[in-house]
C-alpha positions as CSV (number, residue, x, y, z in Angstrom):
1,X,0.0,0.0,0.0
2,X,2.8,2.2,0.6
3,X,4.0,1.8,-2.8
4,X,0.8,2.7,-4.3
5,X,0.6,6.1,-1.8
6,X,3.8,7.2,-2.8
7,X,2.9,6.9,-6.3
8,X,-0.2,8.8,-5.6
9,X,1.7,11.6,-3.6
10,X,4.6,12.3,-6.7
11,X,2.5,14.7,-8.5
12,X,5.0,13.7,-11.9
13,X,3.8,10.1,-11.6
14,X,-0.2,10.6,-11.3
15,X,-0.6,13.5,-13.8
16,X,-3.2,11.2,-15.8
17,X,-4.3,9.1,-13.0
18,X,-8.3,10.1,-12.2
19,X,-9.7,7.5,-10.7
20,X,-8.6,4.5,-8.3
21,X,-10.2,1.5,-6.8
22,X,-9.0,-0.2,-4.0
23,X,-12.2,-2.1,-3.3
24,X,-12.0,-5.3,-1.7
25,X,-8.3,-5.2,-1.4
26,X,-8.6,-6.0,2.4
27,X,-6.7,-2.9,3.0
28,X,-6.7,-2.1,7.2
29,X,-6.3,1.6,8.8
30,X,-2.7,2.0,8.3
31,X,-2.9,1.5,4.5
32,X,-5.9,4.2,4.6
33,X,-3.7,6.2,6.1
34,X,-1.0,6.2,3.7
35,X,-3.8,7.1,1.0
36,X,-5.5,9.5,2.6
37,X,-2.3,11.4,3.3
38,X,-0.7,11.0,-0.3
39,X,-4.2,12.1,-1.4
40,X,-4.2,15.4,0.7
41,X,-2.3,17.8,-1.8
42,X,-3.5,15.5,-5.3
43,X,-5.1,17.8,-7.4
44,X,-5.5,14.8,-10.5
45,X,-7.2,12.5,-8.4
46,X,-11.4,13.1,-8.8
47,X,-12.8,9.5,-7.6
48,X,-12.7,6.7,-5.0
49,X,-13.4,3.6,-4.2
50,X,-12.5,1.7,-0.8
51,X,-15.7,-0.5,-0.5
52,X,-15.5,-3.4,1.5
53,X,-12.1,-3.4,3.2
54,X,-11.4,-3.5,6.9
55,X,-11.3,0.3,8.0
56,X,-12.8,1.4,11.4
57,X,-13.9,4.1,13.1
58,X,-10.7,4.9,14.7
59,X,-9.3,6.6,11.6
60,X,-12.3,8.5,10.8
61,X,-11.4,11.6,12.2
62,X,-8.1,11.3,10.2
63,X,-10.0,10.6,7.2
64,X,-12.3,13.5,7.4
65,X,-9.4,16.2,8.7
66,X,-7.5,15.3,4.9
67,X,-10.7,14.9,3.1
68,X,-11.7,18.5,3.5
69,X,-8.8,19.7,2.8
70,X,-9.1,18.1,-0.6
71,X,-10.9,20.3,-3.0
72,X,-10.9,18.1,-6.1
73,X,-12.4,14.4,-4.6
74,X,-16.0,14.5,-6.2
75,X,-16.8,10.7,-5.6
76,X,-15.7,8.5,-2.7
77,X,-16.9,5.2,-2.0
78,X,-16.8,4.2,1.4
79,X,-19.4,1.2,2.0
80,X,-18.6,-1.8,3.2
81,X,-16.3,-0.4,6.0
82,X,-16.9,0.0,9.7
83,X,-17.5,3.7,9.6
84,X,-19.9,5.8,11.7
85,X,-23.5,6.8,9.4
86,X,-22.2,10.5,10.4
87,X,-18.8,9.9,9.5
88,X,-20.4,8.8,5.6
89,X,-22.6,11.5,5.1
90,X,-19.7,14.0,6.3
91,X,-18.0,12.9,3.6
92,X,-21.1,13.0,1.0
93,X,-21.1,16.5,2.3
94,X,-17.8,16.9,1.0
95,X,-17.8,15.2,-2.0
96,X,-21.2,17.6,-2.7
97,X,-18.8,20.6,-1.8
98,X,-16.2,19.8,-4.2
99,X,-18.9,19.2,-6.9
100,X,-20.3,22.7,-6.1
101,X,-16.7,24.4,-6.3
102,X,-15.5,22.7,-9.6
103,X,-19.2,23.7,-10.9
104,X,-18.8,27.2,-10.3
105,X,-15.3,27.4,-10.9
106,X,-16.4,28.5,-14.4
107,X,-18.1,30.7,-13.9
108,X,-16.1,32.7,-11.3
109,X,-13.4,33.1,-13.8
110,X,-16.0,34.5,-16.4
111,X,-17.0,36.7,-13.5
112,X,-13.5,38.0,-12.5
113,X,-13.1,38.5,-16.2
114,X,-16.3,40.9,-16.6
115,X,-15.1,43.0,-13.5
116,X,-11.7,43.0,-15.3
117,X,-13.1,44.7,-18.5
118,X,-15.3,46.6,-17.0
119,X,-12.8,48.1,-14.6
120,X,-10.5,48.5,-18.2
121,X,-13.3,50.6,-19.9
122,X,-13.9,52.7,-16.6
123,X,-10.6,54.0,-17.3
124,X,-10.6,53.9,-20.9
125,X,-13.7,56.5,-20.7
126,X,-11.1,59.0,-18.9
127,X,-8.7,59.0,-22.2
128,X,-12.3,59.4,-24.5
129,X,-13.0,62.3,-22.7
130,X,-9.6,63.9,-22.8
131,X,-9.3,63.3,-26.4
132,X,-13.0,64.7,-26.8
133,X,-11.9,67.7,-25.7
134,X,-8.8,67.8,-27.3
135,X,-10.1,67.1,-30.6
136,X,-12.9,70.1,-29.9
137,X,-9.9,72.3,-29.2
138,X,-8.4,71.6,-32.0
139,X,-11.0,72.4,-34.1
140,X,-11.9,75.5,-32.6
141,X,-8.0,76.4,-33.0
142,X,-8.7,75.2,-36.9
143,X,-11.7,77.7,-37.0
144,X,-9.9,80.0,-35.5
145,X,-6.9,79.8,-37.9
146,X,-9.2,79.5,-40.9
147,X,-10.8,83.4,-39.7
148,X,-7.2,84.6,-39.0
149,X,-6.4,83.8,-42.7
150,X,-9.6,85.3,-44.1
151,X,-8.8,88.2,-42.1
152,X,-5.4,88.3,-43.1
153,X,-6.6,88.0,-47.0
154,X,-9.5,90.7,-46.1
155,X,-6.5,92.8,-44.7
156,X,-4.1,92.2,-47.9
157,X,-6.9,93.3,-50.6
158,X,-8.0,96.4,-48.7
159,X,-4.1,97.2,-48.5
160,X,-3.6,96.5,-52.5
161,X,-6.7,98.6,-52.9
162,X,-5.0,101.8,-50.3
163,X,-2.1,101.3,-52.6
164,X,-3.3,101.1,-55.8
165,X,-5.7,104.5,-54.7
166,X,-2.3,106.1,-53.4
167,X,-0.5,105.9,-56.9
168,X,-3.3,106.9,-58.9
């Protein structure tokens, strides 16, 4: 059993490994205990089966403590065993949890990514302003430019014309 718990625990060696089932292996409480605490920092390992082997209710407290520390367990099989009918549904509880988390987990992420843009277009609309305003200066510096040179072009002819008055 120790062989197959450090196996579990290398996280190189059970990359692809999903699922396990130790059912019926007449495994005792030390050999739970070597899974349970090469399963407590898995993240590959989803499912669970230790029906009918010869755990007890001394190593349920154990059991649980790792369990919930474990967020990606979302089946474990447990029957067959000399656990407590709390002890089970404390894990059902837990394998509901994980469910619930992995579930949502989606759409968190599209969540955090909608606060994201929107907090990205909060300060994009300081820049639109800015160049609003900009822009409207500079076309009130263009219109203002344009009237200069009609001015200036008024001002030219009625100085030709003075001149051409002068030397007649």
């Amino acid at each position: 059993m120790a062989y197959f718990a450090n196996i579990l625990a290398d996280p190189n060696s059970s990359g692809r490994l999903k699922k396990f089932d130790f059912s019926s292996c007449r495994l005792n409480d030390a050999g739970l205990i070597y899974l349970i605490n090469a399963l407590q920092n898995n993240k590959n390992i989803c499912s669970i089966k230790l029906t009918d082997n010869f755990f007890s209710e001394n190593v349920e407290a154990i059991l649980l403590e790792t369990l919930n520390k474990n967020t990606s367990l979302t089946e474990i099989a447990l029957a067959g065993n000399r656990f407590s009918h709390s002890c089970l549904q404390k894990v059902k509880k837990i394998t509901q949890r994980n469910i619930k988390m992995i579930e949502e987990q989606e759409p968190n992420k599209l969540k955090a990514e909608i606060y994201r843009l929107r907090y990205e277009h909060q300060k994009l609309d300081q820049p639109k302003t800015l160049l609003n305003t900009q822009n409207a200066e500079i076309e009130k510096v263009k219109r203002y430019r344009l009237e200069l040179q009609e001015h200036m072009a008024n001002f030219k002819v009625d100085e030709e014309n003075k001149r051409n008055e002068l030397n007649k």
